[in-house]
N, C-alpha and C positions, 0 to 999 in steps of 0.2 A: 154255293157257287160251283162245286165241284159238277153237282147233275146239270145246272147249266150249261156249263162247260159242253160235257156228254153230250147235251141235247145240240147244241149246235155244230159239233162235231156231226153227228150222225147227220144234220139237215144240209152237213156242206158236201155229202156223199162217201164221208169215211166212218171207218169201227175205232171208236172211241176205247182205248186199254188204260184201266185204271191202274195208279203207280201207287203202293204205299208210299212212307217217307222213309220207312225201314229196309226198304228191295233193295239188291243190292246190283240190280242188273237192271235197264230199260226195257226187258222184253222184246227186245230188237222195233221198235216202234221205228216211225219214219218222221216223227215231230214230237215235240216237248212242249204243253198248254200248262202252265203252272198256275192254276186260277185265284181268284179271288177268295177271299175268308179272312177271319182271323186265327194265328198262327198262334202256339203255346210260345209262349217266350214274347209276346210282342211286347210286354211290360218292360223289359229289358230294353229292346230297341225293334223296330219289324224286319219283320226276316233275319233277325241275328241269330237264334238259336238255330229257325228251319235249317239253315246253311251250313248245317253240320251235321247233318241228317244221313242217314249212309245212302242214299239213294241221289245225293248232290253230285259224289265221287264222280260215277257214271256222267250223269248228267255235264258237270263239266269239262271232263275231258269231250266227252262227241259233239259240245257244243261247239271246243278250240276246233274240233275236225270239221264243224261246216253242219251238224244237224240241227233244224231249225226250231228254234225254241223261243215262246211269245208268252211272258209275263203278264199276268191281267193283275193290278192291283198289289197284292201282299206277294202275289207271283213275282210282281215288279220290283219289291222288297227285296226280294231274295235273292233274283237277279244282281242287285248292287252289293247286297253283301256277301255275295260268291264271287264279286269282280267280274262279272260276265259282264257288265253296264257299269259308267264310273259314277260318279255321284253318290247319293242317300237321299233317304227320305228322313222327313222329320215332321212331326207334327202339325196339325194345320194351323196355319197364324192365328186362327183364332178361338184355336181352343175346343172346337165342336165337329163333330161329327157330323159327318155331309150324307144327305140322301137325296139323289136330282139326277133330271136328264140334263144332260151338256151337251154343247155342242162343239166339235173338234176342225179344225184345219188339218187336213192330212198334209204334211208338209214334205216327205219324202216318200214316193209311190215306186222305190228302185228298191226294196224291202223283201225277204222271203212272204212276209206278212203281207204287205200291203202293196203286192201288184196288181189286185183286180181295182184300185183305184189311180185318180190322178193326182197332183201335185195341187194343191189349192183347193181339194176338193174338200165342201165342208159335208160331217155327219154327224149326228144325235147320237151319244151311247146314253147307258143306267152311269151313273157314276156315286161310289156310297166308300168312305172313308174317314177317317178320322189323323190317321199317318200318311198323307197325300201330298206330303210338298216339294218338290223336286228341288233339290241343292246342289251344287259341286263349284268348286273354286273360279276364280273368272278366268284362269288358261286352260279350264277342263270346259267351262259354257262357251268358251270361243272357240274353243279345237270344236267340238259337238257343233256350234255354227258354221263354221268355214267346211269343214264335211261334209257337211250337209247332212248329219247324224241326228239330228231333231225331227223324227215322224210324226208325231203331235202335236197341236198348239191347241190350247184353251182359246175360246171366242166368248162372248158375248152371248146369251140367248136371245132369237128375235125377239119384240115387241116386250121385254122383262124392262122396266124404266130403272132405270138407277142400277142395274145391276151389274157387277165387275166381272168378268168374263172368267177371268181366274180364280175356281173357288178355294183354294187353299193356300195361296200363296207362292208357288212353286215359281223358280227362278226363269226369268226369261217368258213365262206362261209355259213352260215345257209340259205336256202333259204325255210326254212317251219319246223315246230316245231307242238309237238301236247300234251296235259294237261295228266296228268297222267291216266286217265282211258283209253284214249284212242279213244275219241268219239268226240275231238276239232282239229281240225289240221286248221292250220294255213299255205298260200303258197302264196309265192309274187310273 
């Protein structure tokens, strides 16, 4: 996930800098892509261990200052267990590990993330997880709704018969969320 990451980074017209989990500094970078994979510790819970990682430190303080930083997956893990996003993830309702394209409602396009889109607008991503299911209290899913902090939604795939639109269960169909300034977005 990591050279994915890279590769799309470099196709969007920037130089991709790779972060250990160890650095203890950002490398003065201009955005934070925490990608997908699976993390040591996800046995425990996902993204619990990465979030103590000494290269988080950084990472959270410049995220409070406004740098913009976009969780893909286990990234989105890590995100909620660093507090940067409220919620957690928890395993998929139903026990299995997902590998599929989905297709997404982009529900907030006012995002560092997601201003080359609109508000309603639907797209296909890769979507492969097993810890994928968005949670948080119902005064934490209704502040995130009345916000308008829900950049995601699960949809349906065309012409799939019978199929639930939400592959893992996640609360609300949330499939990405982002902190109130607007600079964290989180996406499974």
């Amino acid at each position: 996930d990591d050279r994915d990451t890279q590769r799309a980074i470099r196709l969007a017209g920037a130089e991709p800098v790779a972060l250990w989990h160890k650095d203890k500094d950002l490398k003065q970078v201009d955005a934070v892509v925490a990608c997908g994979g699976f993390s040591y510790g996800d046995y425990l819970r996902a993204g619990a261990i990465a979030r103590f990682s000494p290269v988080m430190e950084p990472l959270i303080e410049q995220a409070k200052a406004g740098l913009p930083v976009l969780g893909i997956c286990n990234g989105f893990q890590i995100l909620t267990e660093a507090h940067l996003l409220p919620g957690g993830m928890l395993g998929n309702d139903h026990l299995h590990f997902i590998c599929r394209d989905q297709k997404l409602r982009v529900e907030n396009a006012d995002t560092a993330w997601t201003v080359d889109y609109e508000a309603g607008q639907e797209i296909h991503i890769p979507l492969k997880n097993m810890d994928g299911r968005y949670v948080a209290d119902e005064y934490t899913l209704d502040k995130l709704e009345a916000e308008g902090r829900v950049a995601f939604r699960y949809l349906a795939r065309d012409g799939v018969a019978n199929e639930r639109g939400n592959p893992n269960g996640s609360l609300r169909d949330i499939a990405g969320i982002t902190n109130e300034a607007g600079n964290v977005v989180g996406l499974m």
